[in-house]
C-alpha positions as CSV (number, residue, x, y, z in Angstrom):
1,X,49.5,-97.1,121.5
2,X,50.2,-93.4,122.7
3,X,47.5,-90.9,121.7
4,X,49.5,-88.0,121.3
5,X,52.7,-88.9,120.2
6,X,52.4,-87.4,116.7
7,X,50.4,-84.1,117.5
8,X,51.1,-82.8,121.2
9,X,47.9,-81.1,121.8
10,X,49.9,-78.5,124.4
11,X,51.2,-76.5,121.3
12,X,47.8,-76.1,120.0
13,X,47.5,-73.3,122.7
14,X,45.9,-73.1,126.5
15,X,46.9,-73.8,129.2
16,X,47.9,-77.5,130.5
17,X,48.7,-77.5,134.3
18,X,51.1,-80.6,135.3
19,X,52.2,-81.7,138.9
20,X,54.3,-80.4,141.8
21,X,57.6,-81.4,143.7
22,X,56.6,-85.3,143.4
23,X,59.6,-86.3,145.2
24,X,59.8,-83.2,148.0
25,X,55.9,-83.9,148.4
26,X,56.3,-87.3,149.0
27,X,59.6,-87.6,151.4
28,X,58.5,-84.4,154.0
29,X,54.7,-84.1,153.5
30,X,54.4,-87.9,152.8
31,X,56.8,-89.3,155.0
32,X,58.0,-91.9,152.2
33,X,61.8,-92.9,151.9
34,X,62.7,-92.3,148.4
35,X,66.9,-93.4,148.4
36,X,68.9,-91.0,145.7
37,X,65.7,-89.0,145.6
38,X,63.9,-91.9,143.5
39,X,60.5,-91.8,143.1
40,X,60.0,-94.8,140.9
41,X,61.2,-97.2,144.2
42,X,57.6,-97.2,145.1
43,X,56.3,-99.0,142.2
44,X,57.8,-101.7,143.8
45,X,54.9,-102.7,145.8
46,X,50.8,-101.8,145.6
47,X,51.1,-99.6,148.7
48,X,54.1,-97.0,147.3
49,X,51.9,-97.6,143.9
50,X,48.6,-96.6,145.8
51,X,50.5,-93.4,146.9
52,X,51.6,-92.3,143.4
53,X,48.0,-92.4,142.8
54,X,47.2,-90.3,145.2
55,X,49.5,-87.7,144.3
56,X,48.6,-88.2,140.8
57,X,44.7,-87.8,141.0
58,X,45.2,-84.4,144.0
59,X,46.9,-83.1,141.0
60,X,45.1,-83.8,137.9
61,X,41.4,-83.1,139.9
62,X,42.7,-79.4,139.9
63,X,42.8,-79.3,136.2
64,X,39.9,-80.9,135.8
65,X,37.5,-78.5,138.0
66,X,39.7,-75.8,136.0
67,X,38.5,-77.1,132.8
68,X,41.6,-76.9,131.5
69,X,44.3,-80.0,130.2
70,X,46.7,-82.2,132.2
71,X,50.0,-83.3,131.9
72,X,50.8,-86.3,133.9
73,X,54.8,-86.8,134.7
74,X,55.9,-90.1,135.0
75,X,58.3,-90.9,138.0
76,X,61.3,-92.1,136.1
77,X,63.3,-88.6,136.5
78,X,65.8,-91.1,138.3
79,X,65.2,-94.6,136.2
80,X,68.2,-94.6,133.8
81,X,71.1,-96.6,134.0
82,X,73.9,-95.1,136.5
83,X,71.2,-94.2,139.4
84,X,69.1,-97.5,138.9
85,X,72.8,-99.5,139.4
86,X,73.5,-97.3,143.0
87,X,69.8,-98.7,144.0
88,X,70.7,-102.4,143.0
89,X,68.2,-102.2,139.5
90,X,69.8,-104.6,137.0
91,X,69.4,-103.0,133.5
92,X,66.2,-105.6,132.6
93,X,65.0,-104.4,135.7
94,X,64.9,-100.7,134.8
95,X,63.4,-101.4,131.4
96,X,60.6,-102.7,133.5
97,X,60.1,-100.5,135.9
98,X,60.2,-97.5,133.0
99,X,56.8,-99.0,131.1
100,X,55.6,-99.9,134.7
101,X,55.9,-95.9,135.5
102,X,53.7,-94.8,132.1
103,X,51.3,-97.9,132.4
104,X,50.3,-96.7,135.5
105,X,49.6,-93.3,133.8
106,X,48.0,-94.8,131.1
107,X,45.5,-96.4,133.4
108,X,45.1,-92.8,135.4
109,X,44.7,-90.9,132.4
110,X,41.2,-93.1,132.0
111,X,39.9,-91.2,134.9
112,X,40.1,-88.1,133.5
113,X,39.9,-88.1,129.9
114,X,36.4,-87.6,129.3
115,X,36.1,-84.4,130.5
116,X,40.0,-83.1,129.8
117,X,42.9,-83.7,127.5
118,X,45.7,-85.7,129.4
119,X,49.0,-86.2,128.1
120,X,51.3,-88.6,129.3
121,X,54.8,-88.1,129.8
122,X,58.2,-89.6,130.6
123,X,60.3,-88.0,132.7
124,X,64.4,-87.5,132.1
125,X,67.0,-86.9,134.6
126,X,70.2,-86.2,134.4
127,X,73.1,-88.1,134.6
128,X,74.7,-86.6,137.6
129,X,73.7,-84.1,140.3
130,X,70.9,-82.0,139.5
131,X,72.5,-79.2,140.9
132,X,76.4,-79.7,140.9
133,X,77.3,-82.0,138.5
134,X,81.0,-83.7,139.2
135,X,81.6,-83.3,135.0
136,X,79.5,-81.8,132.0
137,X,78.9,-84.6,129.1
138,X,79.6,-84.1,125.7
139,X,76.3,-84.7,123.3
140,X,77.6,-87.9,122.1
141,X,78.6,-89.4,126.2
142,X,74.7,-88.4,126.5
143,X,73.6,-89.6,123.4
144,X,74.9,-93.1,124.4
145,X,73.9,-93.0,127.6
146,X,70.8,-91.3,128.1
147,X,69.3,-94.3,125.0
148,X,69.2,-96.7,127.2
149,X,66.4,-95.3,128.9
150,X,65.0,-93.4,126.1
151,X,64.8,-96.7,124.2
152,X,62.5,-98.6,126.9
153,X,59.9,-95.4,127.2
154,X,59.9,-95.1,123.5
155,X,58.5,-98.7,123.8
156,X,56.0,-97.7,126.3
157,X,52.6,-95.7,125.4
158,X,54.0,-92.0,126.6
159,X,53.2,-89.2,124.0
160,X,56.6,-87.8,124.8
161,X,59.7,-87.5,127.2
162,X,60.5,-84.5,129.4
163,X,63.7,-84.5,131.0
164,X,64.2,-81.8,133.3
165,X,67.0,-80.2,135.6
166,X,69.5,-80.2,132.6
167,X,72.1,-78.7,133.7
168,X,74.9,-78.1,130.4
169,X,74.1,-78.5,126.7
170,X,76.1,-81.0,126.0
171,X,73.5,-83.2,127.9
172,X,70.9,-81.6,126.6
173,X,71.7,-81.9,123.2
174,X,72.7,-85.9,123.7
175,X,69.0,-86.0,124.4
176,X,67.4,-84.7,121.9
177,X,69.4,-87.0,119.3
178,X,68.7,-90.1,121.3
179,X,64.9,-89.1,121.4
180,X,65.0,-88.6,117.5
181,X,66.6,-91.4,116.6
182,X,63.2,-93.7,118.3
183,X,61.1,-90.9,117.0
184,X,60.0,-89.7,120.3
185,X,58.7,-85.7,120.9
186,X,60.9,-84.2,123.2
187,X,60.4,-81.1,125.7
188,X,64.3,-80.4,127.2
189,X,63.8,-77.9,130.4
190,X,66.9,-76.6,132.0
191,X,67.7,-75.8,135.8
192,X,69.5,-72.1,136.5
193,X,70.8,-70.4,139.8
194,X,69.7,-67.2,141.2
195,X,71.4,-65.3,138.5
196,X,69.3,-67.1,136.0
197,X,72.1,-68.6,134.1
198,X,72.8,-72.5,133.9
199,X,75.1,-73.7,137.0
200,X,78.1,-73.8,134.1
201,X,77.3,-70.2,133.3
202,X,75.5,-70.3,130.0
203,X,73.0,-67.8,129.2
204,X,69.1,-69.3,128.9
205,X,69.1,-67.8,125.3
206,X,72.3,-69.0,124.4
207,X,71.6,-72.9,125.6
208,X,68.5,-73.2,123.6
209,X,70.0,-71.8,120.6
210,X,73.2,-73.8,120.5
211,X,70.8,-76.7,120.8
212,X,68.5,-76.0,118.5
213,X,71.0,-75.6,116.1
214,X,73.2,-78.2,116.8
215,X,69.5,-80.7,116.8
216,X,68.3,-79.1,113.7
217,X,65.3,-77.7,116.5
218,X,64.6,-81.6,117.6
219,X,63.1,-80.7,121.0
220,X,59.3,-79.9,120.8
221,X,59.3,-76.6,123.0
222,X,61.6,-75.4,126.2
223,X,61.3,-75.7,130.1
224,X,62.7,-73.8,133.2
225,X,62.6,-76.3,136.8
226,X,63.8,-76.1,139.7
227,X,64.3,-72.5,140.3
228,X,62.3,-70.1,141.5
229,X,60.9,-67.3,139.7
230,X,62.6,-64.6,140.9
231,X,65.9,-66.3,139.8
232,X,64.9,-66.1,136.4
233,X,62.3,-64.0,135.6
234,X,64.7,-61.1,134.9
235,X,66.6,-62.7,132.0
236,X,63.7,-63.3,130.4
237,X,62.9,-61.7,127.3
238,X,59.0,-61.0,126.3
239,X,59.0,-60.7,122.6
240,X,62.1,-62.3,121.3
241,X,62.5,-64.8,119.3
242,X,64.1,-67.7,121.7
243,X,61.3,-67.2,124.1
244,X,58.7,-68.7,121.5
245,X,60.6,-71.8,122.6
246,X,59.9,-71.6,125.7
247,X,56.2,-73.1,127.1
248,X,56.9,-74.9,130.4
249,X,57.5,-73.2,133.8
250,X,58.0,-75.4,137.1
251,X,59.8,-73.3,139.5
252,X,60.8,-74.2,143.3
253,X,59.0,-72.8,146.1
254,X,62.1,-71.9,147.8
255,X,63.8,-68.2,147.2
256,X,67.0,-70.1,148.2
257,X,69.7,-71.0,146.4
258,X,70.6,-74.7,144.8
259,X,73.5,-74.6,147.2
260,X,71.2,-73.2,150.5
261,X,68.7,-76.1,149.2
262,X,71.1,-78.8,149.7
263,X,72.3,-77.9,153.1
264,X,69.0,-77.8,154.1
265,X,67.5,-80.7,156.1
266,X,63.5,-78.7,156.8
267,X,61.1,-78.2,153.3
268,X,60.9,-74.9,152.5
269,X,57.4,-74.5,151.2
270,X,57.3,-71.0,150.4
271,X,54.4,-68.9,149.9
272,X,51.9,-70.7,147.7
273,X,49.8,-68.0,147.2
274,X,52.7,-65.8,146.1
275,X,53.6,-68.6,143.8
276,X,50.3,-68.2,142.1
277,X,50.9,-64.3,141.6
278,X,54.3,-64.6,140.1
279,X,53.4,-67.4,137.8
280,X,50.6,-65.2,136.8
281,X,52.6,-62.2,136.6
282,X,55.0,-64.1,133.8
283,X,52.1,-64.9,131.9
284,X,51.3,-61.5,131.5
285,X,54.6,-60.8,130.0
286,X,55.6,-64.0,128.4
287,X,52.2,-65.3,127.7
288,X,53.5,-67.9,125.7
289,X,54.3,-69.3,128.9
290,X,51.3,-72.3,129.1
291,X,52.4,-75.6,131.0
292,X,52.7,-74.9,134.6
293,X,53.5,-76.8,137.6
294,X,55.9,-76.8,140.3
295,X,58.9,-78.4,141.3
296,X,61.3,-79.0,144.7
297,X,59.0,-77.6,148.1
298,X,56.0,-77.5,146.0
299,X,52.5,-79.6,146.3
300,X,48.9,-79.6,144.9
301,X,48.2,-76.0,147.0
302,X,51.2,-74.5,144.9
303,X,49.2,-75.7,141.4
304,X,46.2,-74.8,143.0
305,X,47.4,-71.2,143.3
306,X,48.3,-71.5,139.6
307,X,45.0,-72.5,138.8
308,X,43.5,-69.6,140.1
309,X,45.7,-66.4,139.6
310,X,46.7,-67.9,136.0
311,X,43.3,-68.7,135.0
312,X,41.3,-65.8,136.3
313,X,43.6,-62.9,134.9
């Protein structure tokens, strides 16, 4: 049974710190091959298992010396149906490997329990490139395709699926519907370039309203990934309406651009004690701004950082 399912306890208020760049982390700090960027390749065997562990328990440790709640991500950003065919995963296959992912959080979330609220979560990618998607989906082309997946965590003991690095609404709003229709909470976080609109040119205001309205406000709260802050920071707006939807930051390390990412072939890292500051710095203008973590370049020393410029001011 999941244990939060029906009451997320992150919109009760706090802060709830989450993980880092899992796949960046693991490929250049780890040294693991992860083809198509697929993080949920290592549950294949006990030692990729071992190090999912490990990444799991550097991150969640920092919440619990913080005193403070956890949200652990499950590695299935890549697990749905077109990126599990390119990796040979037959669809019975996937369906596995999806509960596989959120019973080994289940398990890890017994470690840390006691002392801290941990909520587990599956993680959502997108259909196509993260960054430059080849076509945009209409709701109902994500509705179908994205329930697949949906379907086998909603079977699984997560409280709730995240998908991040959405990219259109149409996607976005595909789902949201598929997560409703299995009943499953549903935190939708989009991906912007350094002008801090979506890559098709949406405005952050304007994609959560047209899906809230066209989900009759489905999704559970709003997320920003895979950019860094100073890419959006400026079109945020403290005090309006739209950003009361909006709880989840987990920004790249890296000033660069999506487009400077992917040429690169070195990890930029960043600063991660600059990271802490601005993370801190949009709490103290957007304080509704409470689940934190990082994304591509980052590690445990970027949530670290968090931890203790978000948590001290």
């Amino acid at each position: 049974m999941s244990r939060y399912r029906d009451n997320l306890p992150q919109l009760a208020g706090g802060i709830y710190l989450s993980d880092s760049g899992m796949e960046t982390d693991l490929i250049f700090n780890e040294g693991y091959d992860l083809p198509l960027f697929s993080s949920f390749v290592l549950l294949n065997d006990e030692a990729g298992t071992e190090a999912l562990r490990r990444y799991y328990r550097r991150h969640a440790e920092i919440a619990r010396a913080s005193g403070v709640g956890f949200i652990l991500e499950a590695a299935t950003w890549r697990a749905s149906s077109d990126w599990g065919a390119r990796l040979g995963f037959t669809r019975e296959a996937l369906d596995e490997v999806n509960r596989r992912a959120v019973e080994l959080l289940v398990t890890l979330r017994g470690e840390f329990d006691a002392t801290i609220p941990v909520v587990v979560s599956a993680a959502v990618g997108p259909r196509d490139d993260a960054y430059r998607p080849s076509a945009l989906m209409t709701a109902a082309e994500a509705q179908r395709y994205h329930s697949t997946q949906i379907r086998s965590l909603s079977s699984s003991d997560a409280d709730l699926i995240t998908a991040f690095t959405l990219t259109h609404t149409g996607e976005a709003i595909g789902i949201a519907r598929a997560a409703k229709a299995v009943t499953m909470p549903v935190v939708l976080s989009f991906t912007v370039e350094t002008d801090g609109a979506l890559p098709d040119g949406t405005s952050l205001r304007d994609a959560i309203a047209t899906v809230d309205e066209q989900t009759d406000h489905a999704p559970a709260y709003y997320g920003i990934n895979c950019a860094h802050p100073s890419h959006f920071a400026p079109v945020l707006e403290p005090g309006a309406a739209w950003m009361e939807r909006v709880r989840m930051i987990r920004a790249n390390a890296s000033r660069r651009s999506h487009a400077e990412l992917d040429e690169s072939d070195t990890l930029d890292a960043g600063n991660p004690g600059e990271f802490g500051v601005e993370y801190a710095q949009l709490r103290a203008t957007c304080p509704g701004l409470t689940v934190l973590g990082g994304c591509c370049g980052t590690d445990h020393r970027h949530v670290q950082e968090i931890a203790r410029t978000c948590l001290t001011r």
